[in-house]
N, C-alpha and C positions, 0 to 999 in steps of 0.2 A: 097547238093541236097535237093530239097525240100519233104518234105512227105505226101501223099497224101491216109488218110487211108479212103476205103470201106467199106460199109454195104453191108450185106445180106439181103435181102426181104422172109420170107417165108410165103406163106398163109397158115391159123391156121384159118379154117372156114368164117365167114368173117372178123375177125380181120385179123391184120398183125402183125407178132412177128421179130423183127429187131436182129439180132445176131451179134457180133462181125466177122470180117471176117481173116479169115486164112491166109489171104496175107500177105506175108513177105513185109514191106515197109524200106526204107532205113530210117537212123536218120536222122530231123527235122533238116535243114540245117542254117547257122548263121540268115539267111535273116526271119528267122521263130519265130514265138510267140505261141507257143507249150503248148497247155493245152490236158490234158487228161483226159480223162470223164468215168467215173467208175458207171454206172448205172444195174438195172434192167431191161434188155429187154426181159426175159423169166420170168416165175414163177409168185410170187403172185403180185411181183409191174411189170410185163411188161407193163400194162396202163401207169403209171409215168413215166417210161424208154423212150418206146413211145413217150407220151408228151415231154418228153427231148426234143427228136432225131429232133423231128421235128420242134421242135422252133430254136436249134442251127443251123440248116442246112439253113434257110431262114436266120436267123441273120447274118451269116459269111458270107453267099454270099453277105449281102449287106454292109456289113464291108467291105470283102476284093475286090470287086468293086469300091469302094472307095475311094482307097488307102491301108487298112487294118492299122496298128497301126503306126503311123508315119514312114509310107513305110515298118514295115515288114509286111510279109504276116501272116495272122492269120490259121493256123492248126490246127485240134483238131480232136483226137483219140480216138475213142469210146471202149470200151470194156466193155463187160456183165459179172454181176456178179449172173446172173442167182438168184437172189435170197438168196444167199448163201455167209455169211459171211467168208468161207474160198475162194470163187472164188473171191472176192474182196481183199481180203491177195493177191492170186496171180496174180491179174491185178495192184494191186498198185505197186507190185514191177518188174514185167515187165517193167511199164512205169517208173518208177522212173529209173530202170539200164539199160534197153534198150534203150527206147527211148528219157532219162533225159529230160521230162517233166521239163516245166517252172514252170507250175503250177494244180493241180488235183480239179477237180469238180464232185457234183453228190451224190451219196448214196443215194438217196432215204428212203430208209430202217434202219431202226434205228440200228438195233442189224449189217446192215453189215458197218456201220458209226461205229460204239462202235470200228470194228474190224480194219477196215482200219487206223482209226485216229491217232496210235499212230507210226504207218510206215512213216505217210506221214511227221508228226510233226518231227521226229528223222531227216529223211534227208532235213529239214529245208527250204522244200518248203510249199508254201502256200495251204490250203488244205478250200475249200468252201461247205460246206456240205450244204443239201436240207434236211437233216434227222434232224427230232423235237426232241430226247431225250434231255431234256436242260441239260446233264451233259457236252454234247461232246463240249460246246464250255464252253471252262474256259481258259485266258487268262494264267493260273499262268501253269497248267497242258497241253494244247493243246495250245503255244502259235502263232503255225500260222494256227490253224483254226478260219474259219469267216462263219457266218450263215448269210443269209437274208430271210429266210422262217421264219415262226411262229414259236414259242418254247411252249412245251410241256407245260412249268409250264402259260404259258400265255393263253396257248388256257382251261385249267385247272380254271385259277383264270373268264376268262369272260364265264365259262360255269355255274359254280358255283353262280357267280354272277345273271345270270341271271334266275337259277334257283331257286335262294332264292327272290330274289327282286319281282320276279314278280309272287311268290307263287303257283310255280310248281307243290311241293309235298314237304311232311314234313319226308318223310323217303326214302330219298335219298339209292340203290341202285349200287353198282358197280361189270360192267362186263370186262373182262381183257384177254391177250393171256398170256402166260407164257415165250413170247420173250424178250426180251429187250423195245419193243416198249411199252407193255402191262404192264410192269411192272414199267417203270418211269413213264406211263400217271395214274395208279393205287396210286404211291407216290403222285405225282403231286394234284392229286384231293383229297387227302386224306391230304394234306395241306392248299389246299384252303376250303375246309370245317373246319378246325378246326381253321380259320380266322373267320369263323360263329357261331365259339363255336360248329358244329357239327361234326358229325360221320357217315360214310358208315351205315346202316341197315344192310348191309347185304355186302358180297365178294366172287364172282362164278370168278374161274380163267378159261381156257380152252387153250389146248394143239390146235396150230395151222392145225392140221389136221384132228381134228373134225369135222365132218359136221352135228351130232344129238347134240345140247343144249337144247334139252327137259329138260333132270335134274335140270341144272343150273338154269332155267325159275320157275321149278318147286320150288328149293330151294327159289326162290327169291320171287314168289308167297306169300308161304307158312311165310315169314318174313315180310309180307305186305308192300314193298317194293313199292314204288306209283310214283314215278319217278329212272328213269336207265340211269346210265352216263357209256358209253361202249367205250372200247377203243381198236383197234386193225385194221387191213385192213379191204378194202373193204369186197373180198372174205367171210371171215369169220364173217364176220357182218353181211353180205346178209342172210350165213347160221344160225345164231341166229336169226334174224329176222322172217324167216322161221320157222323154231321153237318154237319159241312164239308163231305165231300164231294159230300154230295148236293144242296147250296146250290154248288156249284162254288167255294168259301172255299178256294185250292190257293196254303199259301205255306209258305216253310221253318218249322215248329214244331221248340223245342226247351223239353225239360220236366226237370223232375227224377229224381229218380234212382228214383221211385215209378211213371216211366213204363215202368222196365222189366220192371213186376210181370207176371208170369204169364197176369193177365187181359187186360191190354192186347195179346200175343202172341195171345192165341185169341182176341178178340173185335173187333179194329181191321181185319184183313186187309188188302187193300190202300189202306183206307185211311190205313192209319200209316205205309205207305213211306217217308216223308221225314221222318218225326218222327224226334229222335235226344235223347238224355237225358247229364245225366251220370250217371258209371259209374269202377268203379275201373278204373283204367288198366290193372293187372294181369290181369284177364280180359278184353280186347279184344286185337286184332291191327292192323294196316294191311295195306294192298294189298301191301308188302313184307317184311313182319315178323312173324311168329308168333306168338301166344299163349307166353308164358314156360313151360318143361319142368314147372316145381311145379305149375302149376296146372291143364296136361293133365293130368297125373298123380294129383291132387288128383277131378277131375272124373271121373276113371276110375274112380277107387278110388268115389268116392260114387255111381256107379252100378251097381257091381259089385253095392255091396250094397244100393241101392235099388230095382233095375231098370227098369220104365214105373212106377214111383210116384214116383220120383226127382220135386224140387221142378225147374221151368224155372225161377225165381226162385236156380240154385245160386250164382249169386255171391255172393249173402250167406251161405250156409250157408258160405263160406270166409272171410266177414269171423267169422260165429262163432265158424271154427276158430282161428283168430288171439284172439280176443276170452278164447276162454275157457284158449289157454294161457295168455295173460298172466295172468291172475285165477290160474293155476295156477304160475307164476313168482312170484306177488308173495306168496302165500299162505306158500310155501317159504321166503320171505324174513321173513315177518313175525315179529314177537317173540311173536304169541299170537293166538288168533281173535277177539279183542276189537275192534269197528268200530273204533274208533279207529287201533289195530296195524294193522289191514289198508288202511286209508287212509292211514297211512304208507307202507305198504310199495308201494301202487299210486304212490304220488306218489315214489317215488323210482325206477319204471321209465325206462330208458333205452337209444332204441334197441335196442327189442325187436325182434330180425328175424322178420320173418310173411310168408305169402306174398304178401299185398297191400302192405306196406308197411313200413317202421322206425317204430316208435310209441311215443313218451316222454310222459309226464305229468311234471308238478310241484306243487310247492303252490301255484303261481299260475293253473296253466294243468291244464285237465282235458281236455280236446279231445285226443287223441293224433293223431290225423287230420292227417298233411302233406300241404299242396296238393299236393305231386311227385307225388302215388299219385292224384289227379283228372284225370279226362279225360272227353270227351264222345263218345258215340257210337251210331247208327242202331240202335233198338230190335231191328228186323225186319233177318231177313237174314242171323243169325251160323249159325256150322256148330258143331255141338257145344257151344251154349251160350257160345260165345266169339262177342262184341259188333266190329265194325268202325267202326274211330274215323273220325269225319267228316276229310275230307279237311286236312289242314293244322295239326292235332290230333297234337301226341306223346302 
């Protein structure tokens, strides 16, 4: 029997927060290609979850109108991990014993990536994580997890990069959560500085449910600290931002790619003006150069049919769309649905054209993510969800 799993819609002001739904559905029947999707649709990444939901939902319907994957039908199970790296423990193993998922996608979130990866890895299904900590994808240790989002240590090296090159400031600054996200983008950057012969000035960590970083502004003041590489969600970026300013702390910040969450847009205002994140290059513009035709096009089409519920976080909801044809490429290609089969058949993609990017895996390399598709640029500012790359920035 086929399965057919439901969302919940609740309004949460004028967002929309999408929750997993309580309905008992029967198991994903022979005729099905059954993935499960373990995101954030409550808490600090509901925006990313969000963005998910609503990219999958417009892709499957025009997958399984079709045809769906060489005549089966494409199904796919959503459940919320609220945030919360033990509510993704128990969604992965729902889907994994309940529903024996094909295969699991999603995480958003680093620390609940850390937590699920190694359930998914044991029962020897394929596991595509969205989450940047670069440790979660290691061939020898996770070997059927596969990434095609940015990796920590990469958004890391071309932050550094262009923070040095183009003579930002000489006493580089670092601000950080105490999760797992904050603490490998904290290593990460603390690597790619000492490719520069340099060193942090200065290290303000902060406990994710903080909302005053006066102090930490102040410490970092006080270390003459002249550029700030910050790494943690939206939400809590917004609140340092805020922060800063009202201590007068006014120096170029650059953050990762979690600064371009949702929340950090409605909750920084003018005090993130200057903050700029990395981002895929593909949805930014320059003062000379447009946004690429696919992905106006792309952002049209997803708010045709989302209207004002549409995610602001949609540049992921196109890293999705990418994400989940390839999983729909490699499946086509596999010799059978067996984890095994399908980690071959992911490990022999190459140069897969998406809108963000060309993305090959191997069996050495699970990262499909090329630096060419990374770029940095000012959170606040864009027209139509299309990001403006900092000056000097392809």
């Amino acid at each position: 029997m086929r399965s057919v799993q439901k969302m919940l819609r609740v309004g949460l002001g004028a967002a929309t927060v999408l929750a997993a739904a309580l309905v008992v559905v029967p198991a994903a029947g022979a005729e099905d290609f059954t993935i499960g999707v373990i995101n954030s649709m409550t808490g600090v990444g509901a925006d990313l979850g969000i963005a998910s939901q609503q990219s999958v939902d417009l892709a499957v319907e025009k997958i399984n109108g079709a045809g769906g994957i060489k005549g089966m039908h494409l199904n796919v199970i959503f459940r919320d991990d609220e945030s919360n790296p033990q509510k993704g423990v128990a969604a992965a193993h729902e889907l994994l014993q309940r529903y024996h998922v094909n295969m699991i996608m999603g995480t958003n979130l680093t620390n609940v990536a850390f937590a699920v990866a190694p359930i998914v890895n044991e029962a020897k299904v394929p596991f595509i994580t969205m989450a940047t900590g670069s440790a979660l994808v290691d061939t020898k240790k996770f070997p059927y997890t596969f990434r095609t989002n940015m990796p920590t240590d990469l958004e890391a090296k071309t932050l550094i990069g262009y923070v040095v090159d183009k003579a930002i400031g000489k006493k580089p600054g670092l601000l950080v959560d105490t999760t797992a996200l904050g603490q490998s983008g904290a290593q990460a950057i603390r690597n790619a500085l000492k490719t520069r012969n340099m060193e942090p000035a200065a290290y303000e960590a902060f406990d994710p449910s903080d909302t005053d970083l006066s102090a930490q502004g102040v410490r970092l003041q006080k270390a003459g600290v002249d550029v700030l590489l910050a790494w943690s969600n939206g939400a809590q970026l917004a609140h340092a931002a805020r922060s800063f300013q009202t201590i007068g702390f006014d120096v170029p910040v650059f953050g990762n790619f979690g600064t371009h969450q949702e929340a950090f847009i409605n909750l920084a205002g003018p005090a993130g003006a200057k903050w700029a994140a990395t981002i895929y290059r593909a949805t930014t513009r320059s003062d000379t150069e447009p946004a690429p035709a696919d992905i106006v096009a792309y952002y049209a089409k997803m708010k045709q049919r989302w209207g004002d519920k549409l995610s602001a976080s949609v540049e992921l909801s196109a890293m999705w769309d990418d994400m989940l044809h390839i999983v729909v490429d490699a499946v086509s290609r596999a010799k059978s649905q067996d984890g095994d089969a399908l980690k071959a058949a992911l490990e022999e993609t190459r140069n897969f054209k998406g809108m963000l990017a060309n993305f090959s895996f191997s069996p050495d390399n699970h990262d499909a993510f090329p630096p060419s598709a990374i770029t940095i640029a000012y959170v606040l500012g864009g027209t139509d969800n299309i990001r403006r790359r900092v000056p000097g920035m392809p």
